[in-house]
C-alpha positions as CSV (number, residue, x, y, z in Angstrom):
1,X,-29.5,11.5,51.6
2,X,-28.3,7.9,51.8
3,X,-30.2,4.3,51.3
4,X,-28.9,1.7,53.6
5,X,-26.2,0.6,51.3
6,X,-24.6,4.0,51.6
7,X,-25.8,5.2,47.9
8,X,-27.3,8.2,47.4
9,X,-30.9,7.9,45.9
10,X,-30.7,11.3,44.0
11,X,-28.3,10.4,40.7
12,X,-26.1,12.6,38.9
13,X,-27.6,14.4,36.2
14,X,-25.8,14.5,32.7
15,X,-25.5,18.3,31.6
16,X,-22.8,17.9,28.7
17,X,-22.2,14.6,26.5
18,X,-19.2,14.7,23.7
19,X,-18.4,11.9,21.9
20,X,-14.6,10.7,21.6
21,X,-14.8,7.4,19.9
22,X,-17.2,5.1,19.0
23,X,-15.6,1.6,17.5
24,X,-16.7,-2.2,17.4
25,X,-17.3,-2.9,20.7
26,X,-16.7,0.1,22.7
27,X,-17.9,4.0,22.7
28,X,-15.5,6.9,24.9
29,X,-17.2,9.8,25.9
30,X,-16.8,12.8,27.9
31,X,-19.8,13.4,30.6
32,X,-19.8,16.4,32.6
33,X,-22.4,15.6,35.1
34,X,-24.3,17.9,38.2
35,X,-23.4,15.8,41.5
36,X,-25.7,15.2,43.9
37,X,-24.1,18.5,46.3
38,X,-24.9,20.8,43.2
39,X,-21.1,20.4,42.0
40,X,-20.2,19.8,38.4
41,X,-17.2,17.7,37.0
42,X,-16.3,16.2,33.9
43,X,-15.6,12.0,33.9
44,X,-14.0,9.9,30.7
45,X,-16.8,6.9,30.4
46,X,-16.3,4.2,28.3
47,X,-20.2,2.5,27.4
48,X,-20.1,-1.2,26.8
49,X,-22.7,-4.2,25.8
50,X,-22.0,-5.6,28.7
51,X,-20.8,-9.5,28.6
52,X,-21.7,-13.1,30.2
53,X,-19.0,-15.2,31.3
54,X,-19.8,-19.2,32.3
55,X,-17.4,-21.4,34.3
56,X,-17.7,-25.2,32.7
57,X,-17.6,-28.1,35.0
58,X,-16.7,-31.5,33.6
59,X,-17.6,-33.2,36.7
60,X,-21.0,-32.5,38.7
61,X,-20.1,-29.4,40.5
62,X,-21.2,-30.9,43.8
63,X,-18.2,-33.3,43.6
64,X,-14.9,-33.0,46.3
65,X,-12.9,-31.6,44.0
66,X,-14.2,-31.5,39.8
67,X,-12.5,-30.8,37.1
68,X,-13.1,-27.6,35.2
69,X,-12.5,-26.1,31.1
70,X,-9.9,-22.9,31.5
71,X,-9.4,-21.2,27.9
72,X,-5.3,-19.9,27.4
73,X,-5.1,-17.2,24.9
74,X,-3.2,-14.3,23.8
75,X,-4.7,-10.7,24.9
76,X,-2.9,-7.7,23.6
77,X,-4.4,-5.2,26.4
78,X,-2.8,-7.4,28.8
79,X,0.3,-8.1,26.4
80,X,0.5,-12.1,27.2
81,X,-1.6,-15.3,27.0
82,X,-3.9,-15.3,29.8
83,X,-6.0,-18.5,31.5
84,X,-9.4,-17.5,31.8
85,X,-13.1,-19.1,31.5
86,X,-15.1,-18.8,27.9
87,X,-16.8,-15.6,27.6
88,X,-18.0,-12.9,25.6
89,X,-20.5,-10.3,24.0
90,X,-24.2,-10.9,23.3
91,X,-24.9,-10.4,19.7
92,X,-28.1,-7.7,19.1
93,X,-31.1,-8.7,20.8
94,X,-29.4,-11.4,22.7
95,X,-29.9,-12.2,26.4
96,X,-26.5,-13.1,28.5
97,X,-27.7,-16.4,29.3
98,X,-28.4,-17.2,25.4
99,X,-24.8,-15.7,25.1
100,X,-22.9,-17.4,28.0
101,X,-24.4,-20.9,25.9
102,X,-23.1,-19.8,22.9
103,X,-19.8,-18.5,24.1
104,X,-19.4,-21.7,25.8
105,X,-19.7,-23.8,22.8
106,X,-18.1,-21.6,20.6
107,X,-14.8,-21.2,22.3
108,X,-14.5,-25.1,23.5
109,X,-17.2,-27.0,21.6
110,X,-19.1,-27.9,24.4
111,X,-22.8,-27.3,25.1
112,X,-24.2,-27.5,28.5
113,X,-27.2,-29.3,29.7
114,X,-27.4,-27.3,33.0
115,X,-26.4,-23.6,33.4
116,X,-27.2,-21.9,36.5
117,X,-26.9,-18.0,37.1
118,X,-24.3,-17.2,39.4
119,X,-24.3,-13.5,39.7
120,X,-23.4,-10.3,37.6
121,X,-20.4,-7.7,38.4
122,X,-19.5,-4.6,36.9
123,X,-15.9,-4.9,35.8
124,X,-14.4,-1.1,36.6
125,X,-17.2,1.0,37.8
126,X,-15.0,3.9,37.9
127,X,-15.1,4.6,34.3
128,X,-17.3,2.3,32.2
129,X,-20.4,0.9,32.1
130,X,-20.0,-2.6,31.3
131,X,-21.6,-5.7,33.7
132,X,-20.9,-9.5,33.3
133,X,-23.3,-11.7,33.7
134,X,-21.8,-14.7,35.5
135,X,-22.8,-18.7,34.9
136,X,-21.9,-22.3,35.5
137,X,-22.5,-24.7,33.3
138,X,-22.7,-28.7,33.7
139,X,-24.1,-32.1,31.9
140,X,-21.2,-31.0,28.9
141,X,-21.4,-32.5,25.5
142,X,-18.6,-32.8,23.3
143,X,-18.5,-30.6,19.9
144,X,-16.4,-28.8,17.8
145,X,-15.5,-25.6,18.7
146,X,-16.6,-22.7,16.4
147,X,-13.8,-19.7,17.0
148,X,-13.6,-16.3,16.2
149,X,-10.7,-15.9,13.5
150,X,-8.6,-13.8,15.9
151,X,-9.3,-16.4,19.3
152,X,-6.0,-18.6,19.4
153,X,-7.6,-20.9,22.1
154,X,-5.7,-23.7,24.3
155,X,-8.2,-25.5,26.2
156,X,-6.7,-26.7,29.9
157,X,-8.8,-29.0,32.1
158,X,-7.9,-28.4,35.6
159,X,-9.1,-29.7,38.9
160,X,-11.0,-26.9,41.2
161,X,-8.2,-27.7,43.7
162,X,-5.8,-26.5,40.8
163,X,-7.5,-23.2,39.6
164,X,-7.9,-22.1,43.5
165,X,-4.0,-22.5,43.4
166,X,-3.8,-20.6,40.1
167,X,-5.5,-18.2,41.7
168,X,-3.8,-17.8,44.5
169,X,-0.4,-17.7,42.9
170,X,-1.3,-15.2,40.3
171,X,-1.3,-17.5,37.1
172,X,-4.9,-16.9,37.1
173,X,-5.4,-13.1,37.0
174,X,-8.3,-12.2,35.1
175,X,-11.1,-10.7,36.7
176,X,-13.9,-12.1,35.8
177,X,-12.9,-15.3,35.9
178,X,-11.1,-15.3,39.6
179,X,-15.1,-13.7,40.3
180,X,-16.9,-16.5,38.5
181,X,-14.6,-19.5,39.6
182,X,-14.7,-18.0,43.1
183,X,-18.4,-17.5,43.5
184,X,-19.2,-21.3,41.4
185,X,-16.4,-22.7,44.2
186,X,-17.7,-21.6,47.3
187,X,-20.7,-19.4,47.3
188,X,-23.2,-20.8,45.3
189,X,-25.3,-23.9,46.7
190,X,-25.5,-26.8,45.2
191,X,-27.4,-27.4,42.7
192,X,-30.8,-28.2,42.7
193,X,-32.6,-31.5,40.8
């Protein structure tokens, strides 16, 4: 039977689990599962950490049009350099938005003074596992960034009027950030005192 959102309230039972891959970050099993009509079938899953992801705003947010951090670097799945917003991985232990601070500060040197939960999303439902957690962050300090050995980072400041545009024409592809720039735009309220 389905809930009001359409989903069934009986889940899929796991009856067979092997093992493909298990590296650094990521783990590629196959699943055969019992569906909820009594069928079996057999689905490729990738299990993740899950990530947070945090849209900085130079400017109050709340302004006409404030200016924003984009990161630009080189991603080999996608074979180019890519514009997207600071995120990452939480380390063992670590909650996303204890990760979205670090990531932040990390990749660009700044640290926020206010960051506000947007919302989460699960990146490709279909076969993995993995959710984003989803921030803005404001009041940003100056630092020194702290980067990974293989991040080549650019940092690109860019008016929200800009990234809506790099968005619209493509330049701005990634997923998560076209999500988290999106929602931080023009569905979250403003922010509170």
């Amino acid at each position: 039977m389905s809930g009001r959102n359409g989903s069934s309230k009986e889940v899929p039972r796991v009856l067979e689990r092997e093992r493909i891959f298990k590296g650094r970050i990521v783990e590629l099993a196959l699943e055969k599962i019992r569906l909820p009509d009594g069928s079996t079938t057999t689905l490729e899953i990738v299990r993740h950490p899950g990530a947070a992801a945090v849209v900085p705003f130079l400017d109050p947010p709340e302004e006409p049009d404030p200016r924003i951090v984009l990161i630009h670097q080189y991603r080999h799945a996608a074979g180019r350099t890519i514009y997207e917003i600071p995120a990452g991985i939480p380390a063992p232990g670590e909650e996303p938005q204890a990760c979205a601070r670090r990531e932040l500060e990390e990749e660009t040197g700044y640290a926020c003074g206010s960051l506000r939960y947007l919302t989460k999303l699960y990146t490709t439902p279909g076969f993995t596992d993995e959710v984003i957690h989803l921030y803005s962050a404001s009041s940003l300090e100056p630092g020194s960034p702290s980067r990974d050995r293989d991040e080549m980072i650019r940092l690109r400041e860019v008016r929200r009027s800009e990234a809506v545009e790099m968005i619209r024409t493509g330049e701005l592809a990634d997923a998560k950030s076209v999500a988290a720039l999106l929602h931080a735009f023009f569905l979250s309220p403003e922010p509170g005192p």
